[in-house]
C-alpha positions, -999 to +999 in steps of 0.1 A: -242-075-150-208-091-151-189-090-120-152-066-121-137-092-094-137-130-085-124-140-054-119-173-042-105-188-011-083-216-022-073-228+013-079-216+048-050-219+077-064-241+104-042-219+133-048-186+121-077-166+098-046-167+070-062-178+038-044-186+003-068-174-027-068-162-059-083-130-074-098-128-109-099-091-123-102-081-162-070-079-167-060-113-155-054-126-122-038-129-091-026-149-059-033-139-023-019-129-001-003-105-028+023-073-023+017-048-046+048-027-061+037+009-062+040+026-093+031+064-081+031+087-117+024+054-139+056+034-131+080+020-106+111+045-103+140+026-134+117-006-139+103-019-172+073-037-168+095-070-180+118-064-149+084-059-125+074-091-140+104-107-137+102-101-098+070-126-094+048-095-094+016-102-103-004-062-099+009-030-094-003+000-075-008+039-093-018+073-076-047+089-087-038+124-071+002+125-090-021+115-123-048+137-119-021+166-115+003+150-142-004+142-171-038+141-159-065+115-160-082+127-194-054+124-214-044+087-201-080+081-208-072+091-243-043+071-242-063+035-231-062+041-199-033+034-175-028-003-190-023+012-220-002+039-210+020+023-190+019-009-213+016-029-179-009-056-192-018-068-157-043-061-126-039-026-112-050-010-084-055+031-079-060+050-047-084+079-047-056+105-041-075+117-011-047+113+015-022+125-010-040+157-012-049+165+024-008+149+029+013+166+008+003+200+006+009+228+030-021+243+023-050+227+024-086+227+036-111+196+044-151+195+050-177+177+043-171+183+001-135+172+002-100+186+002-095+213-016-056+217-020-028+236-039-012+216-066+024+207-060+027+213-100+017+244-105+001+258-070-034+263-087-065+256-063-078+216-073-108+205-052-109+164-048-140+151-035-155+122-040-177+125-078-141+139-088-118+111-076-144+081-090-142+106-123-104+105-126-101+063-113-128+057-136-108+077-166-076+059-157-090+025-158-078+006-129-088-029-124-090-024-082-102+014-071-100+029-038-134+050-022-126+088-016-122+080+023-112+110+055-080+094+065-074+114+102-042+111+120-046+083+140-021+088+167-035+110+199-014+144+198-011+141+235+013+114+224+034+135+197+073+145+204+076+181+194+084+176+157+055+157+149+036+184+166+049+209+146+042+189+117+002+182+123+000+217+131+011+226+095-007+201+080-037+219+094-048+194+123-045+217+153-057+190+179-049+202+214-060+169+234-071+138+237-105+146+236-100+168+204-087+140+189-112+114+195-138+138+180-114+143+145-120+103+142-157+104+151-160+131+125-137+113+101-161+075+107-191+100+097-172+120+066-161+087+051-194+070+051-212+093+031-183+102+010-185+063+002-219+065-004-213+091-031-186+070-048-208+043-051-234+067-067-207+085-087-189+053-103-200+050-140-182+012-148-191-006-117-187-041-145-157-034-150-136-019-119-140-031-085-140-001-056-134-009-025-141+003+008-121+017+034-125+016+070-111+040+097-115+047+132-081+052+144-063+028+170-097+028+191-116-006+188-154+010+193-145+036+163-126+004+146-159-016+149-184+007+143-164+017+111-167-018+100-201-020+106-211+012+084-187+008+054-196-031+052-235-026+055-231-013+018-221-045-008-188-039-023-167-062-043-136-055-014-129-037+017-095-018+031-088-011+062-073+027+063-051+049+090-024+017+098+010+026+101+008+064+095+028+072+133+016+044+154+036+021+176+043-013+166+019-023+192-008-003+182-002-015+144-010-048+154-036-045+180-054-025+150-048-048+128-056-081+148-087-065+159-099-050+127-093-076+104-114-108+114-148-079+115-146-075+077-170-102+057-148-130+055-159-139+015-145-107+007-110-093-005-095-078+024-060-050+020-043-032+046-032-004+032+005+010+030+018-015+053+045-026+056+079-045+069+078-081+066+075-088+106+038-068+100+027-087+065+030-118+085+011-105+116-018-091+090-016-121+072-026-145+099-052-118+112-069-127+075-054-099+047-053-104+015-036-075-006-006-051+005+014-022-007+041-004+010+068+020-004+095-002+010+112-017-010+118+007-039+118+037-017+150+019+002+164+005-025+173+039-042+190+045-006+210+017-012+192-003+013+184-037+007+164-064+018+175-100+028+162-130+051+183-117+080+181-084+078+188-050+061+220-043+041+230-003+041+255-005+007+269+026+013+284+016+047+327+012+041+322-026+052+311-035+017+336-013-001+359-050-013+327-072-005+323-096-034+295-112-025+259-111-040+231-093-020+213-125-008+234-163-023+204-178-023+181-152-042+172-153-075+163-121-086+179-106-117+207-086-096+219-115-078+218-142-106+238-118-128+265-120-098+263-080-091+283-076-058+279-056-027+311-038-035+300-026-073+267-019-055+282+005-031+299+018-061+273+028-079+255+044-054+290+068-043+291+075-079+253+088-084+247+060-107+211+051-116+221+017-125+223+013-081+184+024-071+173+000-102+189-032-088+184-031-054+153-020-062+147-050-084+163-074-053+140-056-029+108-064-049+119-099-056+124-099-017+092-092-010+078-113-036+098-141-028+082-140+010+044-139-003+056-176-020+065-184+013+041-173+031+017-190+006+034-222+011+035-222+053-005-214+053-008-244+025+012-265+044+007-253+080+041-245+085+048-218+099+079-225+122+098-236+090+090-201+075+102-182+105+137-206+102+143-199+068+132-158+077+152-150+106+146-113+098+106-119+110+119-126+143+144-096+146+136-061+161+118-039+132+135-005+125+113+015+111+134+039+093 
């Protein structure tokens, strides 16, 4: 049976587990490490997929839970699939929608069958498990898809300020201590292994989509470890590690990270999912990822945030209301090329103009895109202090706005 993935390890970094590959997928390929633009309902808010090209990006990231609910998985199916529906002819990668549905509703209910939720469409009861989500990933066609996984919070509540109290509390995790809380992730190690078993069992083109694994435990190392051991015991094409930056410290991102990382099988496709700023894609990088996604930089770039070597640029701040200058002199994305300034920027965005979000949006991606070659290059060439010079921004304090 042919194979849905072919990874191979082009070049290892001789200071670091940071590796330089290239991933083979039906719908063409990819480089590693690689930053995936997420496309949420099919497409990446005011971006053709020329312009997403255009950026250096190489695969794109969809939701199965917003597809499922909207226009819903059978219909793209009829439609060839999200390839074909999107007319992105490239690699793409789907999450289960698990997370989205225990996340983003109010009410909501999870056991050992999955979440059953009420849609934010129409309210009406849906029930994801894990035969459903394969169902829907395999009806939408993704190159890359994600196993149904329990994604717990990961931070102890005896941490929490009062907001983020309140918050888990509506969200339906009433954990009262720490011991409470360790018990949600044992639960949550258990609940995701046999929900992977059932994806496995449940995915009917296992020649032509690749699904990975995911692996949880929280920030604890034994939970981390014996995560890694139960999800990697079964023979997948890739593996994820789950629960990273969803309220943790910096700290504990990268103590997670660094410790969870170098466990996985090291001929395999590793991602870190939903991560991150680039001070943590470096830090993963050299722990030995592979694959990222991360809402940054299209999420702040309709704020009229945008991304350079040295920093973040808020547009809307009065400083740039006569500034003539391009976002970044050196860049060569499409918005600075074409010599848009900060000040028509900032104008755009104080006059509700949707031409703003789509070009920072298309510098932010380019940003990011822009640092993978980089990073590329400094594991290549063993060079990292030259990539921190030309970065200052990896060596600056992270905000995380």
């Amino acid at each position: 049976m042919p194979q849905p993935l072919h990874f191979t390890i082009e070049h290892r970094c001789s200071e670091s587990h940071a590796r330089v590959g290239h991933i083979q997928t039906p719908h063409g390929a990819f480089d590693t490490p690689a930053f995936m633009p997420i496309g949420t309902r099919g497409t990446i808010r005011g971006l053709t997929p020329r312009q997403i090209r255009e950026t250096g990006s190489q695969i794109v990231l969809n939701n199965a839970y917003h597809l499922m609910l909207r226009p819903g998985d059978d219909l793209i199916a009829r439609m060839g699939g999200v390839h074909g529906f999107m007319r992105w002819d490239g690699p793409i990668l789907t999450d289960s929608g698990g997370y989205q549905a225990y996340s983003m509703s109010d009410i909501n209910s999870v056991d050992d069958e999955g979440v059953t939720f009420r849609s934010i469409i129409d309210g009406a009861e849906i029930h994801l498990g894990p035969e459903r989500s394969m169902e829907v990933q395999n009806n939408l066609g993704a190159d890359v898809i994600m196993a149904f996984d329990d994604c717990p919070p990961s931070v102890d509540p005896a941490t929490l300020n009062e907001s983020r109290k309140r918050l888990a509390k509506r969200k339906g995790e009433v954990l009262t201590d720490s011991r409470d809380h360790h018990q949600r992730l044992v639960i949550a190690n258990e609940r995701t292994v046999r929900w992977l078993q059932r994806c496995v069992a449940a995915h009917s083109k296992p020649h032509k989509q690749a699904l990975f694994g995911i692996v949880q435990g929280g920030t604890n190392p034994d939970l981390r470890r014996q995560s890694v051991e139960a999800i990697c015991n079964i023979d997948l094409p890739g593996y994820a590690v789950g629960g990273v930056a969803v309220g943790e410290s910096p700290d504990q991102i990268r103590s997670t990270v660094e410790f969870t990382v170098p466990l996985l099988p090291e001929e395999k496709p590793r991602y870190l999912m939903g991560v991150g700023y680039e001070q943590d894609l470096v830090m993963a990088i050299r722990a030995g990822v592979d694959m990222f996604d991360c809402v940054l930089p299209t999420r702040n770039g309709r704020n009229a945030c945008a991304f350079t070597r040295s920093g973040v640029l808020r547009l809307r701040n009065a400083r740039y209301a006569e500034d003539d200058a391009r976002i970044e002199e050196d860049c060569d994305c499409h918005t600075c090329q074409n010599g848009f300034s900060r000040a028509y920027l900032r104008h755009l965005f104080a006059s509700r103009e949707m031409l703003g979000p789509i070009l920072v949006s298309i510098h932010n991606i380019r940003h990011y895109q822009r640092l993978m070659l980089d990073i590329r290059k400094a594991i290549l060439e063993d060079s990292w202090s030259s990539l921190s010079r030309d970065w200052p921004v990896l060596d600056a304090p992270v905000s995380r706005e």
